[in-house]
N, C-alpha and C positions, 0 to 999 in steps of 0.2 A: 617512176618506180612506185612512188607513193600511190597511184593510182590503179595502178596492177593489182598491189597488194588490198586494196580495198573493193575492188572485183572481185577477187579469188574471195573474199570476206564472203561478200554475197552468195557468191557460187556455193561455197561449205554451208550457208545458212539456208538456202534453199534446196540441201540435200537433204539438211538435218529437218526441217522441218517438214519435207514430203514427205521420209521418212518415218516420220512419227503420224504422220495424215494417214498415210497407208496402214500403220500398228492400229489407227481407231479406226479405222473402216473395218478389217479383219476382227480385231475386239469389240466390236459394236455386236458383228454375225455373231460371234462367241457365246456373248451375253445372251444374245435373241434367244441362242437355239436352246442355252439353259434354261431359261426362264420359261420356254414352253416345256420344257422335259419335266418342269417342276409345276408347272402348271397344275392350280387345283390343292398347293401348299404352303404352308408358308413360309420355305425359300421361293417359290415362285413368284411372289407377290414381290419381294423383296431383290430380285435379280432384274424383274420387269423394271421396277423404278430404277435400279441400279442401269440397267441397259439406257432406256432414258435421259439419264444424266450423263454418259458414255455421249451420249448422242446428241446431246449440247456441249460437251467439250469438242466433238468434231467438228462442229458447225463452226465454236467459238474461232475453233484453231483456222479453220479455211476463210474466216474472213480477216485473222489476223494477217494471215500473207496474203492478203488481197489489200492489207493496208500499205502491209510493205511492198508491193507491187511483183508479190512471188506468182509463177505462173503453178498452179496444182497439176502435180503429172500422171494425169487420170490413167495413162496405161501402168506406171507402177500401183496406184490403189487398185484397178482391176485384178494386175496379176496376187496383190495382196491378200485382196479375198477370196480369187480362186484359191491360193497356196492353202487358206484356213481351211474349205471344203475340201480341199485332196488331203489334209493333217485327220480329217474324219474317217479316212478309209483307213482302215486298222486290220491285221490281219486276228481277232479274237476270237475268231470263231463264231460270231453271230454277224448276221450280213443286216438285218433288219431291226435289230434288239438290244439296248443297251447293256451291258453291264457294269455292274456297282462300281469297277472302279475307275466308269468313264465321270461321275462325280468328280472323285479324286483326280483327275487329271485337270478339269476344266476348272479347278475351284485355283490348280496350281497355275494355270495359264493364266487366269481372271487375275489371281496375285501377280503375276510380273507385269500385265496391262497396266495395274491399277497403280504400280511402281513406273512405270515408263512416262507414264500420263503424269504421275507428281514432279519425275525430273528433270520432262518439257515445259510444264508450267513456271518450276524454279528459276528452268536456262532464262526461259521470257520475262521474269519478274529479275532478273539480275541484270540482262542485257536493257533493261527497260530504266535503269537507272544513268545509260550512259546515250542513251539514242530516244529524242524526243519522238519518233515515227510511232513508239510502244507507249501506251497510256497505264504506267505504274498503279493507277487506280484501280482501273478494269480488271489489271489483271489478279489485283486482292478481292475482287466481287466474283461469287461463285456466277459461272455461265445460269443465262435461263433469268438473275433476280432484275428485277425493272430499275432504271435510273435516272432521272432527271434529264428531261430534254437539254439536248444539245453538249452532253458527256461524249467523250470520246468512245468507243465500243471496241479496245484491245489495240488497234494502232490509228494513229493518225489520219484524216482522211486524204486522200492522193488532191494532193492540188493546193490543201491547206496548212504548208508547213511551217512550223515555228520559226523564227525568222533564226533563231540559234541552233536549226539543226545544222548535221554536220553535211557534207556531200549525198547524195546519192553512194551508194557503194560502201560506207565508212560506218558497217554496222560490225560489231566485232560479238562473237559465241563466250559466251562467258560459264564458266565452271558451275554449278548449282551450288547455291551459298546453302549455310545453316537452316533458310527460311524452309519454315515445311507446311506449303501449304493445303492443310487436310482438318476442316472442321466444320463449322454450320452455319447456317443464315437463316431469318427467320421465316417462317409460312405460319400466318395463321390455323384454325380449323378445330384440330385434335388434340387430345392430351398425347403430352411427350411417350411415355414409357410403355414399354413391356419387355422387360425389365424398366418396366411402367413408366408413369409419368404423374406423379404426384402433382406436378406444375406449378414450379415454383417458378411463377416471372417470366426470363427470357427461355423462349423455346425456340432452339435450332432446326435447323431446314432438316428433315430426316436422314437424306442422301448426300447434299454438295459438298463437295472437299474443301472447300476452302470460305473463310467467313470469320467474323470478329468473335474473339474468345476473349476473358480476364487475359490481364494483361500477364506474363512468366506462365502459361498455361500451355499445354500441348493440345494442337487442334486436330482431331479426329473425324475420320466416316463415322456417318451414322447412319444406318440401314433405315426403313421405316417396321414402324415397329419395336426400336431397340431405344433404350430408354439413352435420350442426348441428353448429355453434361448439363447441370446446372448447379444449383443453388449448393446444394447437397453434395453434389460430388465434388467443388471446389472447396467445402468447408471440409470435407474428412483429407481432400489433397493436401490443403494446408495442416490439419493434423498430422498427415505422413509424414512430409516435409519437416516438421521440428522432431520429429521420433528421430529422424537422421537415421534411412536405411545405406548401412553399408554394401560395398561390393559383397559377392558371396553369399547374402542373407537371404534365406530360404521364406519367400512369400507364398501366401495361399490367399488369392481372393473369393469369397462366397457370393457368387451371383455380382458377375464384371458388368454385363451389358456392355456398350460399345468398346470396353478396355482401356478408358485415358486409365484409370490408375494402374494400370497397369505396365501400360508402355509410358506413363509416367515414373515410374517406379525403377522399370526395368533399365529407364536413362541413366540410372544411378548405379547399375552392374546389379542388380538384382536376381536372384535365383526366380523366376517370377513364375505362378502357377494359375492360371484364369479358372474358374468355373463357371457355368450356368447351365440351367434343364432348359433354355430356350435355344433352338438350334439357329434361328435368325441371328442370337445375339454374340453366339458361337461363328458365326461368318464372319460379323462384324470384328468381333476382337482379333480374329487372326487374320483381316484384311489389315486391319489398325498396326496390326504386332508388324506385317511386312512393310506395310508403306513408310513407316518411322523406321526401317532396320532391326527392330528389338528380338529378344529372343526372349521370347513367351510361349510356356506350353499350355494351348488352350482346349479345356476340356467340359464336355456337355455328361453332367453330372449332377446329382439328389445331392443334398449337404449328407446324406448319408452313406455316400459314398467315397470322400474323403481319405487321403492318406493317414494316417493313425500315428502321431508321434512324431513328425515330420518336421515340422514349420519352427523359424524362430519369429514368424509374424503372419496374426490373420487379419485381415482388413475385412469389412463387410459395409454395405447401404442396403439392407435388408428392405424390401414389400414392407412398410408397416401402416400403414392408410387405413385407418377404421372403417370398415364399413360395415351394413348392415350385415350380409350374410354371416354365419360362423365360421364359414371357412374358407380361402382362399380358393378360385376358381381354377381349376385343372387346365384350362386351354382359354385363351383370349387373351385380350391386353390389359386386363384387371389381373390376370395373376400378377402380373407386372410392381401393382402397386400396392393391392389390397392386402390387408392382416388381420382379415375377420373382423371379428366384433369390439374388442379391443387393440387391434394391432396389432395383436404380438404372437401370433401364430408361426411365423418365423423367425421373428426378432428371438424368441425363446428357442427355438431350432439349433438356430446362431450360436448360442450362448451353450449350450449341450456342444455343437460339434466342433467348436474351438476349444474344450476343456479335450477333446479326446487327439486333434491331429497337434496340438502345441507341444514343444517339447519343454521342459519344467523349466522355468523364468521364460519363455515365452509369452507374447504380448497379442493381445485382440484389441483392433482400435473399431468403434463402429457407432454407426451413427443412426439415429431415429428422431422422430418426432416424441416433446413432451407428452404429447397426446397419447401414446402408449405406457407412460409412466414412469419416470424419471425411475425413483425409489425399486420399480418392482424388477426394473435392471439388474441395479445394484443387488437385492437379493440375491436373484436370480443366477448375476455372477459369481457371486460368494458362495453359493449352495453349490457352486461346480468347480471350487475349487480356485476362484480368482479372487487375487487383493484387487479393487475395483475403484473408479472414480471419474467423475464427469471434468472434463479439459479442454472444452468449447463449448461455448454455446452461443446463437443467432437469429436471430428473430427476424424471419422473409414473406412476402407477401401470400397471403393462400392464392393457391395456382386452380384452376379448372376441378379438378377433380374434389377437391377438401369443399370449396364454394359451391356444387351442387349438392352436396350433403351438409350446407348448415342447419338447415331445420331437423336433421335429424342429429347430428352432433348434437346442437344445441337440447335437443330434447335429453336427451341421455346427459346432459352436464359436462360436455368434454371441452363445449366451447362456451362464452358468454355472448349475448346479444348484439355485446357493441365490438368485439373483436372481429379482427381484419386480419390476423398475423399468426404464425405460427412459428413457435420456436423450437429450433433443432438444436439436438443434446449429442456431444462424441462422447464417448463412453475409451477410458481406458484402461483394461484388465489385464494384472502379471499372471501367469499361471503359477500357483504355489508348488 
């Protein structure tokens, strides 16, 4: 009886998992076909890697049941992906020609792939706790990162088994636990952001879902191009976190990039409202808002275009990176980070458009580099109407971007000779 019932086990798990084989084959074409449709933009750039990474989790997953000895049921992946090519014939009236709201649908499809994909990974990181055949490591290492000869590579290899595994057949589908694995691993290369990359220290893989974060952190996509969590966004996280947002609280963030605080934020019942003018990092956040569940309204928006009177909390990580030019560049991955000449080309933005969408005892928590001027903050926020006051600060290592402008820092007196570090200031403003 025992042994039936541990048959039928495998049977259920080799549905569940062609199942999902088939869902990445179909979403792999998905990917492909946006990414040429964008081609030449920068969601293109950004759906190519995405498609990419899609296509290392499919590989990942067919050699997982090749550890578990699952056979892949190549006539359902066939019919899979013809289904996604017949899902293309639409009756819109153009036979040859997109229209605008073939975006909108594929962005909707990409969002339940990119869900389906986090809660086969979860099934196998649950189920991997109780069947040595799955290698619990493998499966917290984003597909595609390299690792140490002779690691296992997702399950077990057939012939080699732990001498405490269980039968053949004695594998049991397990519910997807709280783990949510979606955040980064490292690549060298490039700076982090746009919504930049100031580069502070560790810089996550752009794209992989799943990789080491601070520890109580939410791990997130990160498109390339869109500025990955670091230094910066865990020190204003931690600021969030002791403000203590409650359910119901009407948040506005100015310039999210990939949205941890925000589907940070929004774990806590948050009214939660994303912006950014970068349309990559507008993908990115409301991949992030679905794959965690969250309910985030995210919108691709000028700080000047903000809700007026609204919020009982603004957050921001404002571009404030000194650099030469005076003005922040319209298009590339310097707008991301850069704040002119002094930095504070949008930090000072910031401070204007949280005095007008706050509502009265509303709060701006936000965060910059000393380098733009501790004091001309505080002004700054006081001239708009805020009791004002610095409530962190942190000294992290200069990142890529700050280190090839020392000599010119340095000449302008922002940095001294023998420094290596840069200290970040959260600023916390009540609106009067």
């Amino acid at each position: 009886m025992r042994a039936g019932a541990e048959e039928e086990a495998d049977r259920l798990l080799a549905l569940y998992l062609n199942d999902h084989l088939t869902g990445a084959a179909g979403g792999l074409d998905l990917f492909r076909r946006a990414a040429r449709a964008h081609e030449g933009r920068d969601d293109g750039e950004a759906l190519a890697d995405l498609a990419g990474q899609v296509g290392r989790d499919r590989d990942a997953l067919a050699r997982i049941m090749t550890g578990l000895d699952i056979t892949v049921d190549r006539a359902k992946v066939t019919l899979g992906r013809l289904a996604e090519r017949v899902g293309r014939l639409k009756t819109n009236g153009r036979l040859v020609s997109r229209l605008p709201l073939s975006d909108v649908l594929e962005l909707e499809a990409m969002l339940v792939g990119v869900r389906g994909k986090a809660a086969c990974r979860r099934t196998l990181r649950a189920l991997a706790d109780t069947d040595p055949r799955l290698s619990a490591q493998t499966l917290d290492t984003p597909p595609g990162t390299r690792r140490p000869a002779g690691r296992r590579t997702g399950a077990a290899a057939p012939g080699r088994r732990d001498p405490r595994a269980r039968p053949h057949g004695s594998a049991r589908v397990t519910a997807p636990t709280a783990r949510t694995p979606a955040g980064a691993d490292d690549e060298p290369g490039e700076p982090t952001r746009s919504r930049g990359s100031r580069g502070h220290g560790h810089r996550p893989h752009p794209c992989d879902l799943c990789g080491p974060v601070p520890a109580g952190s939410v791990r997130t996509l990160t498109l390339p191009g869109v500025y990955a969590p670091q230094h910066d966004t865990y020190l204003l996280m931690r600021t969030l976190d002791r403000e203590g947002v409650a359910p119901g609280t009407r948040v506005l963030e100015l310039g999210t990039g990939s949205g941890v605080l925000a589907v940070h934020a929004a774990g806590a019942g948050a009214r939660f409202t994303a912006g950014d003018v970068s349309r990559r990092a507008v993908l990115c956040a409301r991949l992030d808002s679905a794959l965690h569940a969250r309910r985030v309204t995210v919108r691709r928006r000028d700080l000047a275009r903000a809700d007026a009177g609204a919020y009982d909390l603004v957050i921001s990580n404002p571009p404030y990176a000194p650099a030469p030019a005076a003005l922040p560049p319209r298009r590339g991955r310097a707008r991301a980070w850069d704040g002119g000449t002094d930095g504070r080309v949008v930090v000072d933005r910031v401070c204007a458009t949280a005095a007008a969408v706050l509502r009265p005892g509303g709060t701006l928590l936000m965060l910059h580099s000393a380098l733009c001027g501790v004091d001309a903050t505080l002004d700054t926020l006081a001239r708009a109407g805020h009791d004002a006051a610095v409530v962190d600060r942190e000294l992290v290592p200069l990142g890529p971007v700050l280190r090839s402008r020392l000599p010119w820092l340095r000449q302008r007196g922002l940095m001294s000779a023998d420094q290596d570090k840069e200290e970040l200031v959260v600023f916390r403003a009540r609106r009067r």
